[in-house]
PAMI-993117 format. One record per residue (C-alpha): x, y, z; residue in three letters. Coordinates in steps of 0.1 Angstrom, whole numbers, plus 5000, padded with zeros to 4 digits. Layout:
! PAMI-993117
XYZALA ...
END
This chain:
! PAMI-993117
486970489228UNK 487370759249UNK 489370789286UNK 487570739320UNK 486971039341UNK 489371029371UNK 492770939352UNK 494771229337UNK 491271379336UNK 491571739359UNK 493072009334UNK 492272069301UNK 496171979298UNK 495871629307UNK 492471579288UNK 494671739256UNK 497171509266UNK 494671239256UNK 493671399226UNK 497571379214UNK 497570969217UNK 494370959195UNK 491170959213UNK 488571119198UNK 486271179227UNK 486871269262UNK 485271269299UNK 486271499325UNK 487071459361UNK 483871369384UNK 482171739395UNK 480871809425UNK 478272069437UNK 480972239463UNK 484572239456UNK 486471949475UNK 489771919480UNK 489871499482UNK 491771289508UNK 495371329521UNK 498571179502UNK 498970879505UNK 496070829481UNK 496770539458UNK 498970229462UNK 499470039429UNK 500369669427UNK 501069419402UNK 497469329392UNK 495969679398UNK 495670049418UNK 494070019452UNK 493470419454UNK 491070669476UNK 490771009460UNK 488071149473UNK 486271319446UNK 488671589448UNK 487671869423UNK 487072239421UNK 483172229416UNK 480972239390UNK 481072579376UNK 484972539369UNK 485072189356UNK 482272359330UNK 484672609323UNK 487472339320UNK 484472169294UNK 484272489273UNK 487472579270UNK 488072199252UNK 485172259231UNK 486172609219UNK 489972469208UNK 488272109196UNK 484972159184UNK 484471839170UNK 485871669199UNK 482771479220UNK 482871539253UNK 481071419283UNK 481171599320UNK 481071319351UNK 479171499380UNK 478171359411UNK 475471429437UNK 472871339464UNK 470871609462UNK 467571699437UNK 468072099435UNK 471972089433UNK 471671789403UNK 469671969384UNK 471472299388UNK 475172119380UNK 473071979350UNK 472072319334UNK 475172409337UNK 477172149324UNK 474972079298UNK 475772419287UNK 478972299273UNK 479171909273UNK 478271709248UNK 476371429273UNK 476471349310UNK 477771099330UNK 476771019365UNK 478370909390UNK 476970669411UNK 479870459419UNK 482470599436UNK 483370359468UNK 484570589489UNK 482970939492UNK 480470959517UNK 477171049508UNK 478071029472UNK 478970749446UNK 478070449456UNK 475770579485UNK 473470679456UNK 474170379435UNK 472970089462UNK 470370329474UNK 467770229443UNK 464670469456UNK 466970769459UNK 468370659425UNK 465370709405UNK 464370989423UNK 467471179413UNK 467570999377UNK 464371109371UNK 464971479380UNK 467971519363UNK 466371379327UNK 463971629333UNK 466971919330UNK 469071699310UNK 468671789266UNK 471771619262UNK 472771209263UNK 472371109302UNK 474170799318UNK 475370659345UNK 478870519357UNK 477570179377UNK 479070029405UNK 479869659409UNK 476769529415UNK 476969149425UNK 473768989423UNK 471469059394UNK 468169139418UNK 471069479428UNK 471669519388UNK 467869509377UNK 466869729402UNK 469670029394UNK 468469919355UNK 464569979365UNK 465470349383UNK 467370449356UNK 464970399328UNK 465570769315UNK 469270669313UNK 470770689275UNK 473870469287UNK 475670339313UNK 479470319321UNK 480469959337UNK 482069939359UNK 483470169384UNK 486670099409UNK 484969819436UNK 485169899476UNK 486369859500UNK 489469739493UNK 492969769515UNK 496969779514UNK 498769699542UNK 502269749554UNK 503669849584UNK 501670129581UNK 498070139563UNK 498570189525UNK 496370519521UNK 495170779542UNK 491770679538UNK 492870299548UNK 489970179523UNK 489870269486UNK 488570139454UNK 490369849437UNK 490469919399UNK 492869729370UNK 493369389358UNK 491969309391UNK 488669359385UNK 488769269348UNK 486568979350UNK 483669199374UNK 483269429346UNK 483469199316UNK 481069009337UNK 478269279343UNK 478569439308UNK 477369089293UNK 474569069324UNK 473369399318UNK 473469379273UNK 470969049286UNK 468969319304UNK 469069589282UNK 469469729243UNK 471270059258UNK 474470209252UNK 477770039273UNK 480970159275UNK 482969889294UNK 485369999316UNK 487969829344UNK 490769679339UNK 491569739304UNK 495269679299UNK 495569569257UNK 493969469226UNK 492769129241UNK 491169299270UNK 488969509244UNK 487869279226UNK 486469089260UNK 484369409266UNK 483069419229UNK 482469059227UNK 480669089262UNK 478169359248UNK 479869669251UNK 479469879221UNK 482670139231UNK 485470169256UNK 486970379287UNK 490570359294UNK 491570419331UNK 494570299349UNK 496070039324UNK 498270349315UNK 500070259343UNK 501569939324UNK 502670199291UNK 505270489285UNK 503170709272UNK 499170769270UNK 500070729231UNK 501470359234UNK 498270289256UNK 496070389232UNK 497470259199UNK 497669899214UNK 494269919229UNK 492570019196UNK 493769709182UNK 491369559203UNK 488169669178UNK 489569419153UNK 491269159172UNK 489868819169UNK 490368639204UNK 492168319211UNK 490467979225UNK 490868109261UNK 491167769274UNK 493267609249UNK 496467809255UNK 495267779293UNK 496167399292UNK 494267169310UNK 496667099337UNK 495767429354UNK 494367199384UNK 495566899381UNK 
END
């Protein structure tokens, strides 16, 4: 279990604040080749079912979020952690690779983000450009190397990012889904569109963790929408073999609380879903 990269994940602070509650592994905010600075406030809008939030990658480029990586790894050694970098580009993948690589533990790519142009999910639906870059950065990469999947809907979409990532050691399902909006009397977020992530999404990610375990004997952490014990136990009984906790902190205290409960989940046996639905649900 560890957290996902993009909640409480931009300071060794709020990655140690992690490490308080329990988790025994880490991932850090999503790096980018040049520094970027992310969109305007507002930049999330959370709701009863979920976060509706565009962030824009913001981060302060490779080469500190490695520093951010070592300094962890020099107060925890035997804490794993794994960098999340993103990129469009052959020569600056491989270069935010060495580096990182330097100090991480393993790699996560991000191919999913929903809402950063020419990044994310621009790599992610783009399959040719996806193995292309996949298969450069395995060829840099001496640590663990996945990727962070979007929400892919049809399984022709999920197939093809499985064949152009055959050098992958694991992937991460799934990712906030675009393009999703908030409306008032004013648009919700600066960027209008933004990723939808929480409960809302729940049944996307449980869904493609057990489509890809049919596809494939590789590593899954599931991820999205993972509020309590029951949820985990979806995601393991699904085919994920670990977990990434993202916004459900939003429905806890503390990260401390949020963790405790959701570790339940790795021996908590599930109820008859739809017994204790009742059948009168459309009657």
């Amino acid at each position: 279990m560890t957290n996902a990269s993009g909640v409480f994940s931009s300071t060794v602070d709020s990655l140690e604040g992690w490490l308080d509650a329990g988790l025994k592994a880490l991932i850090v905010k999503t790096a980018t080749y040049k520094p970027r600075k992310g969109y305007d406030y507002p930049n999330a809008a959370v709701f009863n079912e979920g976060v509706v939030q565009a962030m824009g990658l913001p981060n302060p480029g490779y080469k500190k979020v490695a520093l951010f990586v070592k300094e962890i790894k020099i107060k925890h050694p035997d804490i794993f952690v794994i960098a999340s970098f993103a990129a469009s580009d052959k020569k600056e993948l491989q270069k935010m690779i060495t580096f990182l690589g330097k100090y991480a533990d393993a790699l996560e790519f991000n191919i999913s983000c929903p809402h950063a142009e020419g990044l994310g999910s621009s790599v992610g639906y783009d399959f040719k450009l996806l193995g292309e870059l996949c298969k450069a950065g395995k060829e840099y990469c001496e640590k663990p190397f996945g990727l962070k999947m979007p929400y892919y809907p049809t399984d022709k979409m999920l197939k093809s990012c499985i064949r152009a990532s055959e050098s992958a050691d694991f992937y991460t399902i799934i990712n906030s889904v675009g393009k999703a909006m908030v409306l008032g009397k004013k648009f919700g977020l600066s960027n209008r569109l933004g990723g939808l992530s929480g409960s809302a999404i729940k049944p996307l990610a449980i869904g493609q963790v057990y489509r890809t375990r049919g596809f494939t004997n590789k590593f899954i952490f599931g991820c999205g929408g993972i509020v309590d014990r029951n949820d985990v136990a979806e995601f393991l009984k699904a085919g994920a073999n670990a977990i990434q906790l993202g916004s459900g902190i939003n429905r806890y205290p503390t990260k401390k609380d949020f963790v405790n409960e959701t570790k339940a989940g790795f021996n908590h046996i599930l109820d008859d879903y739809f017994e204790k639905q009742g059948k009168e649900v459309w009657e």
